[in-house]
C-alpha positions as a Markdown table, in Angstrom:
| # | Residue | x | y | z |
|---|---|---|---|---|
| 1 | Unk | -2.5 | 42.6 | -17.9 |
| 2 | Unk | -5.3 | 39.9 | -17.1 |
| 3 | Unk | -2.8 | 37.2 | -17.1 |
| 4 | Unk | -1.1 | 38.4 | -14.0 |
| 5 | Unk | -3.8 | 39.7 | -12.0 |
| 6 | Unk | -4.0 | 35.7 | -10.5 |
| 7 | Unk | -0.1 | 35.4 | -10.2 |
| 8 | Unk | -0.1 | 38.6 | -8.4 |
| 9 | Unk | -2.8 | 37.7 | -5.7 |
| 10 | Unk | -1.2 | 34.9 | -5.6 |
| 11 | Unk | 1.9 | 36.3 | -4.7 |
| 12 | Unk | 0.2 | 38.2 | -1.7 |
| 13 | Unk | -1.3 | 35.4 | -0.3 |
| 14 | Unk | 2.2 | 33.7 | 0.0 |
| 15 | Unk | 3.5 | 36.5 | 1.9 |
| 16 | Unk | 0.8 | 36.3 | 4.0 |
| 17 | Unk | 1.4 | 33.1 | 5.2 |
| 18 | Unk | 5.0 | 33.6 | 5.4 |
| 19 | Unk | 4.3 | 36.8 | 7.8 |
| 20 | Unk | 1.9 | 35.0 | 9.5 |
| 21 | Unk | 3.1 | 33.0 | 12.2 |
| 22 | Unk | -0.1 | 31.0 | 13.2 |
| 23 | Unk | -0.7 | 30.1 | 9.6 |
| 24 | Unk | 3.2 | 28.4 | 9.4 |
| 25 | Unk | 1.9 | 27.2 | 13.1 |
| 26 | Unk | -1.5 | 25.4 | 11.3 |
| 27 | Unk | 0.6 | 24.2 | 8.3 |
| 28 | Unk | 3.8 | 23.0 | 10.2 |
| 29 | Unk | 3.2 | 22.2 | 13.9 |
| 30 | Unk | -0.5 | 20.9 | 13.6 |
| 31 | Unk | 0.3 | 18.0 | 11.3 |
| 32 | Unk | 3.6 | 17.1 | 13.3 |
| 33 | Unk | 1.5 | 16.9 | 16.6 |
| 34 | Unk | -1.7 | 15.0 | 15.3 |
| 35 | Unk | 0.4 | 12.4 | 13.5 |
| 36 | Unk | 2.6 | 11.4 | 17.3 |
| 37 | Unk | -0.3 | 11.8 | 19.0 |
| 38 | Unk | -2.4 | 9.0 | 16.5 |
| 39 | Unk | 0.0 | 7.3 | 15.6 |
| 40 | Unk | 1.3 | 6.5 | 18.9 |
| 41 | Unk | -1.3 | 7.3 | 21.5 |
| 42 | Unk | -4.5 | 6.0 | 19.6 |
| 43 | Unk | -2.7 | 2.5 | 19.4 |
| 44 | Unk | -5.7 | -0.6 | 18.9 |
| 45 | Unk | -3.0 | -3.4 | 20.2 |
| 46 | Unk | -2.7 | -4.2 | 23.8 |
| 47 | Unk | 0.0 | -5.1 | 25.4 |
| 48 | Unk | 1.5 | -6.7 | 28.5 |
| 49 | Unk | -1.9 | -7.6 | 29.6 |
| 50 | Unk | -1.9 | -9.3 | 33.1 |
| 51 | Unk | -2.8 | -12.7 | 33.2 |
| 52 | Unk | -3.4 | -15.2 | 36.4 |
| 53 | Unk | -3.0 | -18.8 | 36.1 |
| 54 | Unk | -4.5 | -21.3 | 38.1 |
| 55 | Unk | -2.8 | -24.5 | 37.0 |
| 56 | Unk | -4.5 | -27.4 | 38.5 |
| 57 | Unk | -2.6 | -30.0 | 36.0 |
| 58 | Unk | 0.4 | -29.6 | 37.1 |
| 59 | Unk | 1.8 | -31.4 | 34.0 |
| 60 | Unk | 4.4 | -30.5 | 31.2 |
| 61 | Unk | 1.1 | -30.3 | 29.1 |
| 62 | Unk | -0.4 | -27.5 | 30.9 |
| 63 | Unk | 2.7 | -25.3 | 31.0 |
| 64 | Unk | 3.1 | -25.6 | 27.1 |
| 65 | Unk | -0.2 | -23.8 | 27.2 |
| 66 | Unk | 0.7 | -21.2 | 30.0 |
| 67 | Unk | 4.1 | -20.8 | 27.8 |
| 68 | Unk | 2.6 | -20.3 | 24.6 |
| 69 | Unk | 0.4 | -17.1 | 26.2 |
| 70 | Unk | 3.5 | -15.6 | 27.3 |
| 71 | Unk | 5.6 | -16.2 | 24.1 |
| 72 | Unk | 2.5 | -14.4 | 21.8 |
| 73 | Unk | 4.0 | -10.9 | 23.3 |
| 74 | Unk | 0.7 | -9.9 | 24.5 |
| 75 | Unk | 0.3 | -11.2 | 28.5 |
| 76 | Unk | 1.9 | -11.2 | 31.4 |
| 77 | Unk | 1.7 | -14.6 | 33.2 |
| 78 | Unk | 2.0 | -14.7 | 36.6 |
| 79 | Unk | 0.5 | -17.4 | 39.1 |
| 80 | Unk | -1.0 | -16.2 | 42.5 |
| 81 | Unk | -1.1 | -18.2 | 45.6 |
| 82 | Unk | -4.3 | -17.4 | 46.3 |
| 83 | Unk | -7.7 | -20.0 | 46.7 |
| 84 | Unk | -9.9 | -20.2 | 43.2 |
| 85 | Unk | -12.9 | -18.1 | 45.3 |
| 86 | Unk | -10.4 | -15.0 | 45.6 |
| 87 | Unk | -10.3 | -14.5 | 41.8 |
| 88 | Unk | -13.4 | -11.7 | 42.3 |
| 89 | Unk | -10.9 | -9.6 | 44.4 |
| 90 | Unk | -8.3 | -10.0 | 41.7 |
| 91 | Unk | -10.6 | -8.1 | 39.2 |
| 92 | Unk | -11.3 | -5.7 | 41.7 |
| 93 | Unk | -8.4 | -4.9 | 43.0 |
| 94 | Unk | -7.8 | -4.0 | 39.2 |
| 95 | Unk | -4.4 | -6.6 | 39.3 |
| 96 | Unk | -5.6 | -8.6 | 36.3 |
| 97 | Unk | -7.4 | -8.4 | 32.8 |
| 98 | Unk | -7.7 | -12.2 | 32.7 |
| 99 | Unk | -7.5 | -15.4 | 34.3 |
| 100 | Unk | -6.5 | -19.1 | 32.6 |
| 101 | Unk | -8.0 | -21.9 | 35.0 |
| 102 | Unk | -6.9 | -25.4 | 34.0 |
| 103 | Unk | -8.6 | -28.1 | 35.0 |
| 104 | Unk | -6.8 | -31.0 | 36.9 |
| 105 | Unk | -7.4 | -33.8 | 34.2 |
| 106 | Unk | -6.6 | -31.4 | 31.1 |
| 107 | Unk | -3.7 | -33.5 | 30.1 |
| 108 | Unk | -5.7 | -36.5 | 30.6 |
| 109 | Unk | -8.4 | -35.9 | 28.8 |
| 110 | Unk | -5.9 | -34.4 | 25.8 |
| 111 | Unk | -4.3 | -37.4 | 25.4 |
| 112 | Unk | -7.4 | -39.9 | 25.8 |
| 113 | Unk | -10.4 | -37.7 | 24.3 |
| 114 | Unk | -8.2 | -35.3 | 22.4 |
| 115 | Unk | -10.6 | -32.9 | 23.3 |
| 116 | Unk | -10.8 | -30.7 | 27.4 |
| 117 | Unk | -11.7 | -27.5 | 28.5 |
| 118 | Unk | -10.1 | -24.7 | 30.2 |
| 119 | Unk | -11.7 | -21.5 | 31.3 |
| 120 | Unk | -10.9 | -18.3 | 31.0 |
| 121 | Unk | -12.3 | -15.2 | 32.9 |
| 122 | Unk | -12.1 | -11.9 | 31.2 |
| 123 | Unk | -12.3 | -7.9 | 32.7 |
| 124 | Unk | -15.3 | -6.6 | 30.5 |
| 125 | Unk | -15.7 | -3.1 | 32.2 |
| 126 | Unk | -14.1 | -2.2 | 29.3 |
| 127 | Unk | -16.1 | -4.0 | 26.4 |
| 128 | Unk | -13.5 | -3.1 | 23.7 |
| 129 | Unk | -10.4 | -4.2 | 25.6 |
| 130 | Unk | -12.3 | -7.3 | 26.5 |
| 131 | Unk | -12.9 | -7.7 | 23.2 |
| 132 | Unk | -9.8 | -7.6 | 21.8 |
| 133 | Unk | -8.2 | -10.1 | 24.7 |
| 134 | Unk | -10.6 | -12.9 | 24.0 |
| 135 | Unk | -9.4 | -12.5 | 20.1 |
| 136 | Unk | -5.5 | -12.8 | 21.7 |
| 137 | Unk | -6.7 | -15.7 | 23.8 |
| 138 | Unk | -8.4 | -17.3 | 20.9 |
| 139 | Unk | -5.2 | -17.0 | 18.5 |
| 140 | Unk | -2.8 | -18.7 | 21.2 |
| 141 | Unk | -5.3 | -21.5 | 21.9 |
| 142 | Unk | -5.9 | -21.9 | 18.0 |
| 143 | Unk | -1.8 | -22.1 | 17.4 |
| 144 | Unk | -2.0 | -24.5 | 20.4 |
| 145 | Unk | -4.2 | -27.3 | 18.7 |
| 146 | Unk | -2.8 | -26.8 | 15.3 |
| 147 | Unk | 0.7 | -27.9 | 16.6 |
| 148 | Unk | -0.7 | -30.2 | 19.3 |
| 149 | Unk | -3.0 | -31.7 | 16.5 |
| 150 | Unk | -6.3 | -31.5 | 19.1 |
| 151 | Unk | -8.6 | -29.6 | 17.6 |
| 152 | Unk | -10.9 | -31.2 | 15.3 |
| 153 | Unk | -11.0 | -28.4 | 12.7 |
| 154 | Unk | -8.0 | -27.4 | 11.4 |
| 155 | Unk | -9.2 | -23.7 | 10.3 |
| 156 | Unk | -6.3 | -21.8 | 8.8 |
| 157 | Unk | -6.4 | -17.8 | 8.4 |
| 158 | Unk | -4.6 | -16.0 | 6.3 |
| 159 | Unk | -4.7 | -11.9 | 6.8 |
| 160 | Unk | -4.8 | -9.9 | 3.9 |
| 161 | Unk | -3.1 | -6.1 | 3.7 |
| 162 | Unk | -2.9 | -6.1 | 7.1 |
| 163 | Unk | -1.1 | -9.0 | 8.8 |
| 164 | Unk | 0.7 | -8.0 | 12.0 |
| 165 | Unk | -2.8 | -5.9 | 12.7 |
| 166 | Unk | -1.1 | -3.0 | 13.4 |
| 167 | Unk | -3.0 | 0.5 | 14.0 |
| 168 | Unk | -0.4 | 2.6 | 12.3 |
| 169 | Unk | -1.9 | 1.1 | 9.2 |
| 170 | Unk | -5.0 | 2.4 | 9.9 |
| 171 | Unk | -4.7 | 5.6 | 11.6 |
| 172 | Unk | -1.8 | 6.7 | 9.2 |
| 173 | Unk | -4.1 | 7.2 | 6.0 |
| 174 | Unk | -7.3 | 8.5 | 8.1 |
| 175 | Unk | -4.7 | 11.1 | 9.5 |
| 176 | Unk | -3.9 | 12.4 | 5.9 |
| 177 | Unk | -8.0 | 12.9 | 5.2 |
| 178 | Unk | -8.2 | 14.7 | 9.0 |
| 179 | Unk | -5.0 | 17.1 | 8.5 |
| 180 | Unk | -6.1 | 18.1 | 4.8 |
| 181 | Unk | -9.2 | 19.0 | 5.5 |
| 182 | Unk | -9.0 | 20.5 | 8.9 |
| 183 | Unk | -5.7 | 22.9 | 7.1 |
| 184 | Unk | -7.9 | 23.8 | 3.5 |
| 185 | Unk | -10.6 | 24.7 | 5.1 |
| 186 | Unk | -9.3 | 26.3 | 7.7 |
| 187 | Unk | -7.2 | 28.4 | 6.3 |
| 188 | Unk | -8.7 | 29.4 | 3.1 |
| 189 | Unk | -11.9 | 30.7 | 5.7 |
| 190 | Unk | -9.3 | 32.7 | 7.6 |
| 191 | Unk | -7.4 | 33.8 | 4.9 |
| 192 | Unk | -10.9 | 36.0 | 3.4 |
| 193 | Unk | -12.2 | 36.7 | 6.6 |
| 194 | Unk | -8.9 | 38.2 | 7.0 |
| 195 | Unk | -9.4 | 40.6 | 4.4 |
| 196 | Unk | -12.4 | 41.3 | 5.6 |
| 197 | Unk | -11.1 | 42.4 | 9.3 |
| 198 | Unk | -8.1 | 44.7 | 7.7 |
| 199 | Unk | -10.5 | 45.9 | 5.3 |
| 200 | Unk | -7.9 | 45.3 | 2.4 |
| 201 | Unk | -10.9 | 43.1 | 0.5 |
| 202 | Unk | -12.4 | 47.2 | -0.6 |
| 203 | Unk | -9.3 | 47.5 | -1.9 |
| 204 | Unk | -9.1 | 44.5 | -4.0 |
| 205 | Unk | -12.9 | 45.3 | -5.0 |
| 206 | Unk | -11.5 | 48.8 | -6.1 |
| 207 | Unk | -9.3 | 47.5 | -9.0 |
| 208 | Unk | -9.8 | 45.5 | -12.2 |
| 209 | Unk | -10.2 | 42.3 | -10.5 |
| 210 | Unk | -12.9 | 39.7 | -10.9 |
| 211 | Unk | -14.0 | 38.1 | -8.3 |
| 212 | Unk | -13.1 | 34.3 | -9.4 |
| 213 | Unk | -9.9 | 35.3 | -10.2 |
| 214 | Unk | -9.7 | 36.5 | -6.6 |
| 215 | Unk | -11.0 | 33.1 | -5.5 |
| 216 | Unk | -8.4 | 31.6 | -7.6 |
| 217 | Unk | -5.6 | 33.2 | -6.7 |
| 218 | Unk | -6.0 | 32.8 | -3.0 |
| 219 | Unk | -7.3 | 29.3 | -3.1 |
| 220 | Unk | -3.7 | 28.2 | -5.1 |
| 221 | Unk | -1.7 | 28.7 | -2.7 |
| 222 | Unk | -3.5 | 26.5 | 0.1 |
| 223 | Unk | -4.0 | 23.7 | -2.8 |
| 224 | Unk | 0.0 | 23.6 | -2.9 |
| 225 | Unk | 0.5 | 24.0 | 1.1 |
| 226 | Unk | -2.2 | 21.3 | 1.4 |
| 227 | Unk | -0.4 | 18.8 | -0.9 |
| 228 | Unk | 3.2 | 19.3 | 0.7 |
| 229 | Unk | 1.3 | 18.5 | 4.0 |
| 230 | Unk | -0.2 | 15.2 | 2.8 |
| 231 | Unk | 3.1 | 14.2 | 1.1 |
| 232 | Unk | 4.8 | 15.0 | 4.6 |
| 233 | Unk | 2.7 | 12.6 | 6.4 |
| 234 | Unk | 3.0 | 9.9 | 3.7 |
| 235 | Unk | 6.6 | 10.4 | 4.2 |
| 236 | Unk | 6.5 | 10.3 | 7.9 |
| 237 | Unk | 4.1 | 7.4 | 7.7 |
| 238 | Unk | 6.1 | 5.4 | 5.5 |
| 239 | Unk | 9.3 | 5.7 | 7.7 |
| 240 | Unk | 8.2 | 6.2 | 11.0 |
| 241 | Unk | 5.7 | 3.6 | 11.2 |
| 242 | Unk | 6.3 | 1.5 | 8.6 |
| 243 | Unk | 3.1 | 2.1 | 6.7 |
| 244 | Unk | 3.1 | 0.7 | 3.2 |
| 245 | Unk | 2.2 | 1.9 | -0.4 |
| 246 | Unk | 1.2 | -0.3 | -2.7 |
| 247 | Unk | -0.8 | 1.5 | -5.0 |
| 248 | Unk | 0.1 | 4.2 | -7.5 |
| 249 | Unk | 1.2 | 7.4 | -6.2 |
| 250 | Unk | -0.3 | 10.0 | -9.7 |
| 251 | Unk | -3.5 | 8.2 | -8.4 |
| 252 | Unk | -2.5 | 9.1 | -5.1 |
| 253 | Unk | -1.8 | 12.6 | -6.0 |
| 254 | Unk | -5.2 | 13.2 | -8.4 |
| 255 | Unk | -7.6 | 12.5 | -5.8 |
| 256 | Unk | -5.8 | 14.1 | -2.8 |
| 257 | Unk | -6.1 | 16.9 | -4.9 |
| 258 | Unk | -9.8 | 16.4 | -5.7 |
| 259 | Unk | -10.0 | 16.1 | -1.9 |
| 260 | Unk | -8.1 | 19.1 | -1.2 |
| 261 | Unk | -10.5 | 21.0 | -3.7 |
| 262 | Unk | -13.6 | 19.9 | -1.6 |
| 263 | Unk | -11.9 | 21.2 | 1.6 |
| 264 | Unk | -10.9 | 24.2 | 0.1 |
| 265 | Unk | -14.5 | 24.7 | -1.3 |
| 266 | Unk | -16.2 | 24.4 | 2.2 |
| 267 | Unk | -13.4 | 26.6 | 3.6 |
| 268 | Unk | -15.0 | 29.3 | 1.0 |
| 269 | Unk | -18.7 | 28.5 | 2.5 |
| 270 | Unk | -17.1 | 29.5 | 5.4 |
| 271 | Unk | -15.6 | 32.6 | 5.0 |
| 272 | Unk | -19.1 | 33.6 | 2.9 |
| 273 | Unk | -20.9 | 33.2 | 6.5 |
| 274 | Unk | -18.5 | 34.4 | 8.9 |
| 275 | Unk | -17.1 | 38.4 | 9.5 |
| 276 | Unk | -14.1 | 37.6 | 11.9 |
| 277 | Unk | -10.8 | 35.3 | 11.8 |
| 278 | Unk | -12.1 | 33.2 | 15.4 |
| 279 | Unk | -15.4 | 32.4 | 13.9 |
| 280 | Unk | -14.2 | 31.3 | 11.1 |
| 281 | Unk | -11.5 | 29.0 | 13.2 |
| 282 | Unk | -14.4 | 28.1 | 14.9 |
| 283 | Unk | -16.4 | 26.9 | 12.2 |
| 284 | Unk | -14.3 | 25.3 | 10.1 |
| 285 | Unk | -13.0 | 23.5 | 12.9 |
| 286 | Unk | -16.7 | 22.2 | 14.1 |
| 287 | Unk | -17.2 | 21.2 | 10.5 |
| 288 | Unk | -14.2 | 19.6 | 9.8 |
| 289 | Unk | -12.8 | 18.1 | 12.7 |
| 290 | Unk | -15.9 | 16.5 | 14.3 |
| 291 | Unk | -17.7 | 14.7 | 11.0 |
| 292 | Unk | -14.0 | 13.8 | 9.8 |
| 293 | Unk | -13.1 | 11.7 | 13.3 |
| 294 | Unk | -17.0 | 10.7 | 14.2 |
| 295 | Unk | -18.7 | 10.0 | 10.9 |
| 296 | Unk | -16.1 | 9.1 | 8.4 |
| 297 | Unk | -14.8 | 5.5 | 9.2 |
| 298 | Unk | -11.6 | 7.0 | 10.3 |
| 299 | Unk | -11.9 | 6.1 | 14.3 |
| 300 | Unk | -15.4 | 4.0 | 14.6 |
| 301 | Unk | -17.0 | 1.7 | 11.5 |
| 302 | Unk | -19.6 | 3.3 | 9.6 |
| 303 | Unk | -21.7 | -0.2 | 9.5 |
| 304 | Unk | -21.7 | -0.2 | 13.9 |
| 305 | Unk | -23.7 | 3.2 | 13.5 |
| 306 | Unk | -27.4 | 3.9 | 13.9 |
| 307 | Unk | -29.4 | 4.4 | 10.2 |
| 308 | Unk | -29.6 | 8.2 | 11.4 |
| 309 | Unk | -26.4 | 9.2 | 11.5 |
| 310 | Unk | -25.1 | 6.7 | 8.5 |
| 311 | Unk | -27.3 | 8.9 | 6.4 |
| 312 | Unk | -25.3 | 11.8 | 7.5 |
| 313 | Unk | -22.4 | 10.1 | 6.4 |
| 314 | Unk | -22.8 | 10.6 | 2.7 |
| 315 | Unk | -22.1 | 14.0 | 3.0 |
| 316 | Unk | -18.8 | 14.1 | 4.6 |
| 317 | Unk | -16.3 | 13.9 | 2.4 |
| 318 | Unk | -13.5 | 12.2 | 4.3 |
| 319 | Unk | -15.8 | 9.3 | 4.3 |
| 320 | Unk | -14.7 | 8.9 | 0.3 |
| 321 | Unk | -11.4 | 10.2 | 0.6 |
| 322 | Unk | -10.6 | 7.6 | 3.6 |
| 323 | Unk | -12.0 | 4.7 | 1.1 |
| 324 | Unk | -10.0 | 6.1 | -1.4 |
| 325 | Unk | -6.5 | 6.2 | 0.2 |
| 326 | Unk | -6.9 | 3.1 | 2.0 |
| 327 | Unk | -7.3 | 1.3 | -0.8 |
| 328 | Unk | -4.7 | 2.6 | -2.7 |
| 329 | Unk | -2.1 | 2.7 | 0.3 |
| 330 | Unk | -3.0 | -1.1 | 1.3 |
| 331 | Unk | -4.5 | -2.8 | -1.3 |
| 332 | Unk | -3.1 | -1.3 | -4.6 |
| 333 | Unk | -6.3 | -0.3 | -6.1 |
| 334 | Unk | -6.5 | 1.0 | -9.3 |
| 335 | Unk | -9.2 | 3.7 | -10.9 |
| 336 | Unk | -11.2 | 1.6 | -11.5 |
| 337 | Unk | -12.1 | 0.0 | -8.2 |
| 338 | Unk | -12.3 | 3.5 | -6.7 |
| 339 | Unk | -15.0 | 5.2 | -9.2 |
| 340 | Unk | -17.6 | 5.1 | -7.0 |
| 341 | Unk | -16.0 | 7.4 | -4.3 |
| 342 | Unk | -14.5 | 9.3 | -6.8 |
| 343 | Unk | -17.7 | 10.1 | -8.2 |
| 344 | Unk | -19.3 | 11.0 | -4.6 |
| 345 | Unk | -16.3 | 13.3 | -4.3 |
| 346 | Unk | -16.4 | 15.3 | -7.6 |
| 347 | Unk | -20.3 | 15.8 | -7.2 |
| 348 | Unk | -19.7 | 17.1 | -3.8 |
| 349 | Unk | -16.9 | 19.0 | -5.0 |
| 350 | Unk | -18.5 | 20.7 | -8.0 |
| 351 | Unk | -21.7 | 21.3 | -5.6 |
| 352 | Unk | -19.3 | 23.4 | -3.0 |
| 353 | Unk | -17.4 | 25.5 | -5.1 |
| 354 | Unk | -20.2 | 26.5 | -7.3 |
| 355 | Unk | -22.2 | 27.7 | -4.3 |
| 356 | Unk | -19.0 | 28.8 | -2.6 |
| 357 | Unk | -18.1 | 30.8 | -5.7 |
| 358 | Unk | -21.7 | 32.4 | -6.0 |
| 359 | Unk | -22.1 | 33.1 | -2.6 |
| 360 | Unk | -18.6 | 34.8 | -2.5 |
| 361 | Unk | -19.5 | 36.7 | -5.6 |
| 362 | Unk | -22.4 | 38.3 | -4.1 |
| 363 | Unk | -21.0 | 39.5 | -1.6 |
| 364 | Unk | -18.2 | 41.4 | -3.4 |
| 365 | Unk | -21.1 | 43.0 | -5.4 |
């Protein structure tokens, strides 16, 4: 008879979320949405960024350079008949992100000094986009003097797991550690709270049932929902985006499950705190959602942050999941490389669900 008390809550929890439209909503819809909007919206790469050119060379020289800005696929070149003073009113007038002046004796002083400057004027009212043109600007002019032979370093870069620099590759993987924790803990907290609303949890308290088996029969489900979810954005990933996997996918599957536990062990915290469905939502949203995108390395680097809120860090767990996947999605790490998060992930694990489970205990006594 013990043996199918778990397979029997388990089996009402499954028709639960079958009945329950904004669970199938949570589980289907939400990852669907979240990986378009990241994957397409939240792009890194700029493109077709408008570029003036002031060409005061005039020479075949000069518009090898102006040609190999526009053959990169990343500017617009365009040359305005206007006097050098009015550049000022091109950045105002919001026309431009950049200008490329070139000097009158630039192919002169290319082919007797092998060595000139041009100047180039960049929009910084938005530091990061600014950022990321000079790094454009620098590529084309670093391709220009390794064919033209000018510069006097030839410095060669070769970019590892990552070449074409595309976002997809990093939002993809960060996306998995967002969904599965925003849908295990949020729907395990909703799921007991629920009981707790219909007041079907007396019930349950009522019969011969203990309360981890309760725990464990309603948790299982969510650990398999959670799972198809991550192997649905892989999927999507992989094809839609192009995303690669190089690593091993049991490794893959072993600590997204880990991963999934931890979620599912703060969704339990939760439900121990809150008495309705919306808080729950609520608060499993605030404590998944926020730490996951601010203080986990999925959007902003960990290293850029103040000491303060790095020491917060170490207790988010998307932190270790994110080093975790990355490494096995783009780099092919093996178990080895990836104890160290592993580690940070079981203790935090083992930490959750034991309090989660005592907590939840107590209150069914």
């Amino acid at each position: 008879m013990k043996s199918n008390r778990i397979p029997a809550i388990m089996l009402k929890e499954a028709n639960h979320i079958l009945r329950d439209p904004r669970t199938l909503l949570i589980v289907v819809l939400m990852p669907i949405v979240q990986l378009i909007m990241f994957g397409y919206a939240m792009n890194m790469e700029i493109r077709n960024l408008r570029m003036a050119v002031f060409d005061y060379s005039h020479t075949p020289t000069s518009r090898e350079l102006v040609n190999d800005f526009s053959a990169s696929g990343k500017f617009q070149v365009s040359y305005p008949n206007l006097p050098e003073d009015s550049i000022n009113q091109l950045f105002f007038s919001r026309k431009y992100e950049a200008v490329l002046l070139i000097p009158k004796g630039f192919a002169e002083e290319l082919n007797r000094l092998k060595k000139t400057d041009v100047q180039l004027l960049i929009d910084a009212s938005d530091p990061n986009a600014a950022t990321l043109i000079r790094s454009y600007c620098t590529s084309v002019i670093g391709r220009y003097n390794q064919l033209e032979k000018y510069s006097p370093i030839d410095v060669r870069t070769n970019i590892l797991y990552n070449p074409d620099m595309r976002s997809a590759y990093f939002f993809v993987p960060g996306l998995i550690a967002m969904i599965l924790v925003m849908v295990s803990a949020l729907l395990t907290s909703i799921a007991i709270t629920r009981e707790k609303e219909l007041g079907t949890l007396e019930q349950i308290l009522v019969s011969p049932i203990r309360s981890h088996e309760i725990v464990i029969g309603k948790v299982l489900p969510y650990i398999i929902l959670a799972l198809l979810d991550a192997l649905f954005i892989l999927t999507v990933g992989m094809t839609l985006f192009g995303v690669p996997f190089r690593g091993s996918f049991p490794l893959f599957l072993g600590f997204t499950l880990l991963y999934v536990l931890a979620a599912l062990s703060l969704g339990l915290l939760v439900s121990t705190v809150a008495q309705t469905q919306q808080v729950a939502m609520m608060m499993a949203l605030t404590m998944t959602m926020l730490p996951t995108i601010m203080l986990s390395g999925f959007i902003f680097p960990i290293a850029s942050m103040p000491k303060l809120l790095q020491l917060f860090t170490y207790i988010v767990p998307a932190k270790y999941y994110l080093q975790i996947i990355r490494g096995i999605m783009l780099k092919g790490n093996n178990l080895t490389q990836l104890l160290q998060p592993m580690l940070a992930l079981i203790i935090m694990t083992v930490v959750m669900l034991a309090v989660a489970v005592k907590r939840f205990s107590l209150r069914l006594k």
